[in-house]
N, C-alpha and C positions, 0 to 999 in steps of 0.2 A: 327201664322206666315204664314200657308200656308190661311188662309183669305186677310193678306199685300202681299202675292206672287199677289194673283188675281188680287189686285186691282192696284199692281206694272207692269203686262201686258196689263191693261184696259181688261181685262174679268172678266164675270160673279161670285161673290162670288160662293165658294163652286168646284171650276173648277178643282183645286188642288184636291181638297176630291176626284169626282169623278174620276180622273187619279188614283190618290192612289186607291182606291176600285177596279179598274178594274186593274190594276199592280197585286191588291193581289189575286184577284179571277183568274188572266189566272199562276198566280205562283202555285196557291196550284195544278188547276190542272193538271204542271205539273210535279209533285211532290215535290216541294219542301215543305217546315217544319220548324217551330223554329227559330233560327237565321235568317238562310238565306230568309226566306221569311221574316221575320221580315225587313231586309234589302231594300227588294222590297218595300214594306209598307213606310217607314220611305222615303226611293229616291222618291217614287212616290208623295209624301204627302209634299215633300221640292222641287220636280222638279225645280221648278222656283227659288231658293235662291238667286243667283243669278243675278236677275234682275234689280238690282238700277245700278250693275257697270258698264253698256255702254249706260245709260240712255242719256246723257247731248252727245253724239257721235251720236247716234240711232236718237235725236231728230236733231241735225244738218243737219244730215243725210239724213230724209225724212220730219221733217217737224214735224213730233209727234212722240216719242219711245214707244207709245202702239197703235201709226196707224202702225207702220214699223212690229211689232211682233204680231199685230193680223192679217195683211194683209200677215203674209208669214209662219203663227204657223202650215198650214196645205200643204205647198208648198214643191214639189220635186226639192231641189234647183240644182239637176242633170242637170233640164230640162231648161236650157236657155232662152228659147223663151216663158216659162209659168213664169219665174222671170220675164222678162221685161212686161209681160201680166200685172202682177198683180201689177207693178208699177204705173198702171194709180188709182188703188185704194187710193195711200196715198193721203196724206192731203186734206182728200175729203171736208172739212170745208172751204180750204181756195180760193183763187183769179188763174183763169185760168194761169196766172203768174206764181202763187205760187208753181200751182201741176206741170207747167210742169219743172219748177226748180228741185222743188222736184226728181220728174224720173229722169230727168237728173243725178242727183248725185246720184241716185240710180245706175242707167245704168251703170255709168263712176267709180265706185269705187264696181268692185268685189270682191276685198277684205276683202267686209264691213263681209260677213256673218262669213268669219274665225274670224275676229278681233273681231265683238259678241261674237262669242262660245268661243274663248279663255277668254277674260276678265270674261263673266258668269260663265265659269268651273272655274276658280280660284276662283272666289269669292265666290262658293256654296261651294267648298270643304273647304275653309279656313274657312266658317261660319256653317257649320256642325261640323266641329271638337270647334267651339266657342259653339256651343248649346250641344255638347256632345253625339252625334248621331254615334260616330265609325269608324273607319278606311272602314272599308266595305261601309257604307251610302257617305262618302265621296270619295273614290274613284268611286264610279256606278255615282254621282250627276258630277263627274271630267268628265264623259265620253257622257252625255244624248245630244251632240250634233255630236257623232262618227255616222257612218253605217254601215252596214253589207258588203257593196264593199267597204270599205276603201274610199270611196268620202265625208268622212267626216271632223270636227273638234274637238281638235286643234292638234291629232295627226295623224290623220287617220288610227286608229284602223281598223281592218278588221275582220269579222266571230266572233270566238272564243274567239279573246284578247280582246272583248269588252264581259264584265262582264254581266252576265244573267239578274242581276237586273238593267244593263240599257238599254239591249235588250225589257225588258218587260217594264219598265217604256217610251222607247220613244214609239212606239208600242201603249200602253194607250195613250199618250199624245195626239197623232196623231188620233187613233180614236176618243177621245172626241170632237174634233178640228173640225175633218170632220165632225162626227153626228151635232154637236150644229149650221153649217153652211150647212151643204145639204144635212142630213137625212142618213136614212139605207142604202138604195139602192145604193146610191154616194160613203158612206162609208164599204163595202162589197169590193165594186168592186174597190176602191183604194187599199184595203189592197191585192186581186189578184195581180195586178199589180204591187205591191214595192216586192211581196214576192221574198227573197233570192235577193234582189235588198238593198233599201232602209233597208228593212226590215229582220231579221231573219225567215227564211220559216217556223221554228218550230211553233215561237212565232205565226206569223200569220196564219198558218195551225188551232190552238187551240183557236184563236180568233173569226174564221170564222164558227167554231163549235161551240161555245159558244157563238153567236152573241145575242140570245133571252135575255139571264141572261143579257148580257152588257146592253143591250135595257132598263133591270131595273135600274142599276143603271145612266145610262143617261136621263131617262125621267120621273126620280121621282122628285118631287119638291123641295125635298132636299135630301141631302144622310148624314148629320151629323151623326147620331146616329146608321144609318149602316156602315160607317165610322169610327165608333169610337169599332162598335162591332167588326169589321175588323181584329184589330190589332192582330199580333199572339206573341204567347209569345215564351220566356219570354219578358213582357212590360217591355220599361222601365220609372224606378219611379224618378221624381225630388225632389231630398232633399229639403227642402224649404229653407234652408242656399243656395242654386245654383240658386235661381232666380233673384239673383240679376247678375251671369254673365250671364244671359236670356236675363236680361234685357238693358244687354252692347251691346249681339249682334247685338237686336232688334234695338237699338239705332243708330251704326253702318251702320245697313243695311237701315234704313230710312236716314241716312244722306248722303250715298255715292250718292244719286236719284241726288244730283246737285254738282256743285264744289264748289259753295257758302256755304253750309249748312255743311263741312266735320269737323269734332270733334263739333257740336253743340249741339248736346245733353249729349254729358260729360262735357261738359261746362256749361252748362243748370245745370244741376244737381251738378255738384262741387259748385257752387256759392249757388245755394239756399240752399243745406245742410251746407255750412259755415253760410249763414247767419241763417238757423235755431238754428244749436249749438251753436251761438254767444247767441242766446233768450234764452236760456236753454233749448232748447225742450227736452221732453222725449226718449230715443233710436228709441223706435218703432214707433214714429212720425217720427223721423228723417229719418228711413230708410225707412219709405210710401211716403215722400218727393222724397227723391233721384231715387224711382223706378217709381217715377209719371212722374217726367225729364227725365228719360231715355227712358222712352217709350212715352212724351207726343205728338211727331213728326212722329209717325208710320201712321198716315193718312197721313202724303207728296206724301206716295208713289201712292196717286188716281188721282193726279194732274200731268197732263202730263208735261213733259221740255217743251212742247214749250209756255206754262205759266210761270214755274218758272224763266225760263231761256230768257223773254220776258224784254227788256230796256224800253219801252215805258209802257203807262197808261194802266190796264186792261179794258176792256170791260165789259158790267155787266152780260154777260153768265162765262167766263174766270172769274170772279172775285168771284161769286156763285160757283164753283169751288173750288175755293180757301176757301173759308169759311167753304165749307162742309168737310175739313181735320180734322176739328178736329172734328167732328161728327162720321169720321171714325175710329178715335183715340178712342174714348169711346165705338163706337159699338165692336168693333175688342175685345177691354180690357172685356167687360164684359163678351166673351163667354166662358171664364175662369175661375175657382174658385179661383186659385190664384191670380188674375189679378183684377176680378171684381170690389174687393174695391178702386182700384186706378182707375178704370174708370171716375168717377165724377172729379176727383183732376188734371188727365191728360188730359182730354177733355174738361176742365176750363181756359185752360191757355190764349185761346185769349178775355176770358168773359173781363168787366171792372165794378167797381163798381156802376156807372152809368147807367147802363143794353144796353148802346152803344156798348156793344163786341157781339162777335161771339162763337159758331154757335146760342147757346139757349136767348143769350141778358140777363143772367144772372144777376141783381142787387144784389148788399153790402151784401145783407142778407140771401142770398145762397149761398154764397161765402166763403168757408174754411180760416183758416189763411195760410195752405198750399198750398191752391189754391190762395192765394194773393201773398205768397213769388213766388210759380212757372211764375205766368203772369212777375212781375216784373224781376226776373232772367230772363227769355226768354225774356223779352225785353230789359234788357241792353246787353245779350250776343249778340242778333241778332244784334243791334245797331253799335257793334265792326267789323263786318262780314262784308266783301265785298257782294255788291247786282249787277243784272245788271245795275241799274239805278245809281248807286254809291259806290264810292269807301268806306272804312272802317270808322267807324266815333272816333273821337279823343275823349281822355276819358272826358277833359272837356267839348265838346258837350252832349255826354251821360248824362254825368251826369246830366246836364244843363235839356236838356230834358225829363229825366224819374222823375227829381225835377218836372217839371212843368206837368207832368202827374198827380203827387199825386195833385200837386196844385188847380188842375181843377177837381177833383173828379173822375178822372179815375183809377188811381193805388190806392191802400193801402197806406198811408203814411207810420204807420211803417213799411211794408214790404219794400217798397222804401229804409227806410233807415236803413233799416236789411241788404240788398243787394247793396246799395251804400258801407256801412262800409265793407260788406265781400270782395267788389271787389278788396281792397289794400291788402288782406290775405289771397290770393288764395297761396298753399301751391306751392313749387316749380315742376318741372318735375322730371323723373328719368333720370337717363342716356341715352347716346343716344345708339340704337339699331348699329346691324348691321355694328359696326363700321366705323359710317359717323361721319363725322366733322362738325363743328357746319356751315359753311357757305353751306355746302352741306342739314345738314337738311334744311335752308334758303330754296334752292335752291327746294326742295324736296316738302313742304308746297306750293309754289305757282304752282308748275308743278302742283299736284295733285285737286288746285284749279281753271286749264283747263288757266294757262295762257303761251303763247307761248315764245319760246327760246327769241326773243325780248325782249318782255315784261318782263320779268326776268330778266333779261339784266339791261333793264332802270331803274326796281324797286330798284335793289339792285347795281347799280351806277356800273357794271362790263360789259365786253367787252362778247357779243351775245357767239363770241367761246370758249370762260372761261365757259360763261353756260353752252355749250355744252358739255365740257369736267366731267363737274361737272355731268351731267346727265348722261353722259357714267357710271362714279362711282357709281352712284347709283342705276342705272340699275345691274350691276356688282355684287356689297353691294346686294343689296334687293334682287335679281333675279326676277326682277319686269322687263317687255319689252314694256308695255303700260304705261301712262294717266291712266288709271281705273285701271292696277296693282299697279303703283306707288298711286294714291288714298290709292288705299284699305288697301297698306302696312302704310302708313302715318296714317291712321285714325286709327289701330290697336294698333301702338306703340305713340298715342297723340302727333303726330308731324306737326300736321295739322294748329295749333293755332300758330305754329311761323310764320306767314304773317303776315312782318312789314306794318303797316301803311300805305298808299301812297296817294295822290290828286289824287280826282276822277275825272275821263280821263289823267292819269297817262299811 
């Protein structure tokens, strides 16, 4: 997971590790032990958890949500005049037009940096406690955007009420941030400068003395396996019955990256394990199936919003991009032992029998039957799904077209219609959460899929301030107060999928 944090901020694999390393090395020596430095370790190693839920805002926002978070991962956003500075940095890619739009809506919406840090802090702490990391790990990851004058988010903790192990983990962040962009000397002499500001004086007193050691783990060429020696005990161990609610998180946190893609990988995965059980598969096939969907979309998070989230034709840089997801899906799965074996089955899903698919061009005969049911599942789930270029497609389309994928030697035929037949026997939902009522869950699925009070309006044939009223409830209901809380709660209790139908430009 902290490999998809990195590539969910557009930096360097392994950037997580090194913040986790350097969290645990300035904890021990300040004496902590056991638990509680364990706590630092595990906050530093998830810092970023976070990051898919102000993704599709971020990218509105500046133009790219890993130009917006690596142009400002090392900025004192006290300092006014150095935000507006480094707003000329976003969308460095695009049209003199583009970037200076960009700054503009940077400039004109100070609010954007609270409205990040609350949506992040909720989503890391509700998915630490999804991955089983502890009250402690989730309350320090609740705060990793607080400060030490209280000029922080989303509550503005100050000194003390901000917890040691988010003291030390932002602290790490922040020096990684500076060394990896302007060296020792840049990075020394910033951490002067925030001390007992920005920063805890403690923390940064013991960092500045221990700068040599940092130096190693920052300029090693990898730190996995000192990373991994790091951890203090007691470790903790996954049952292997628990990897499958691993693998919901995982799921979750790669689908919140857009509004389009939210419950798609439970969807993914319920459909192709109905259709395997229909074939008779064996248990432990069945259950390598379902953990291959759940995680087959954790590359999304390398591709920035302002691709996925792009109405018009990709480009062939933007489209490369796009391909190499699932490349990151299989590299990410393999660095696990438990994972490993679903790498090939997960990182198969855009192949085509034809060896016309992506990333490897895969043909028929390296092609799992698992890996035929996943491709086909994922493409009739994504087919039901609002895109930018278009609205949801009706199920006789679908069907119509994933028939004539088998037709033309692209899908499996029997996978096809292993997952045709499973699509009329998708088991029902459970109750609704929260005590919302069914036209509020309505109401709740398209908020979270980023469409505005109108447009929910029109979709569901009711009057703009009905919707509003509905949205106050459920704000209410959930204790959800954004777009990306109301997501995150939606995706959690599978309420994401009730988005009726509607004509595309609707």
């Amino acid at each position: 997971m902290s490999l998809a944090t990195d590539l969910g901020i557009g930096a360097p694999l392994e950037t997580s590790l090194r913040t986790c390393a350097i969290a645990t090395h300035l904890g021990a020596r300040l004496g902590l032990t056991g638990p509680a430095l364990r706590t630092v370790y595990y906050a530093g190693l998830m810092r970023h958890l976070g990051c898919t839920a102000w993704s599709h805002e971020a990218a509105a926002l500046a133009g790219s949500d890993h130009d917006l978070i690596q142009t400002y991962d090392r900025v004192d956003m006290s300092r006014r005049m150095h935000v507006v500075g480094q707003a000329i940095r976003l969308a460095h890619g695009a049209s003199t037009a583009q970037r200076v739009a960009a700054v503009a809506r940077v400039v004109t919406h100070p609010a954007a940096n609270a409205q990040l840090a609350a949506a992040q802090c909720a989503q890391a702490e509700a998915f630490a406690g999804d991955l089983g990391l502890g009250d402690d790990v989730a309350t320090a990851l609740a705060q990793m955007y607080e400060r030490h004058d209280g000029c922080g988010h989303p509550r503005g903790l100050r000194g003390d009420a901000i917890v040691l192990a988010a003291r030390l983990v932002h602290a790490a962040q922040l020096i990684e941030a500076l060394h990896r962009r302007d060296g020792r000397d840049l990075t020394i002499d910033e951490l002067r400068r925030r001390r007992a500001r920005q920063l805890a004086a403690a923390v940064c007193d013991v960092a500045v003395a221990e700068a040599e050691a940092l130096w190693a783990f920052l300029e090693s060429p990898t730190v996995w396996d000192r990373a991994l020696a790091l951890e203090p005990a007691p470790r903790i161990e996954l049952a292997p019955a628990r990897l499958g609610d691993i693998a919901l998180a995982f799921a979750r946190f790669a689908d919140l990256k857009t509004p389009h893609t939210i419950g798609h990988s439970p969807a993914v995965a319920t459909l192709a394990v109905t259709a395997a059980t229909a074939a008779g598969w064996p248990a432990a096939e069945l259950e390598q199936v379902r953990l291959a969907a759940l995680f087959h979309d954790l590359g999304n998070v390398s591709v920035g919003n302002q691709i996925w989230d792009h109405a018009g034709v990709l480009g062939t840089t933007a489209w490369e991009q796009v391909r190499l997801h699932a490349y990151y899906t299989e590299r990410i799965l393999t660095r696990a032992a438990p994972t490993a074996q679903l790498a090939a089955i997960a990182g198969a899903h855009h192949e085509r029998l034809d060896g016309s698919g992506y990333h490897r061009g895969t043909r028929a005969d390296g092609l799992s039957r698992a890996a035929r049911v996943l491709a086909a599942a994922d493409a009739f789930a994504a087919m039901g799904e609002a895109r930018p270029h278009r609205g949801p497609l009706t199920d006789d389309v679908r069907v119509r077209a994933l028939t004539a994928e088998a037709a033309a030697g692209r899908l499996c035929r029997d996978a096809v219609a292993l997952v045709l037949t499973a699509a009329g026997h998708i088991p029902p939902r459970a109750a609704l959460p929260a005590g919302l009522t069914d036209r509020e869950a309505e109401v709740l699925g398209l908020l979270a899929r980023g469409l505005s009070t109108k447009e929910i309006a029109h979709v569901l044939g009711i009057a703009p301030r009905t919707v509003k009223h509905h949205i106050e409830h459920i704000y209410d209901k959930t204790g959800a107060a954004s777009r990306a809380a109301a997501a995150l709660f939606a995706a959690r209790h599978d309420l994401v999928a009730r988005e009726p139908h509607r004509p595309f430009g609707a």
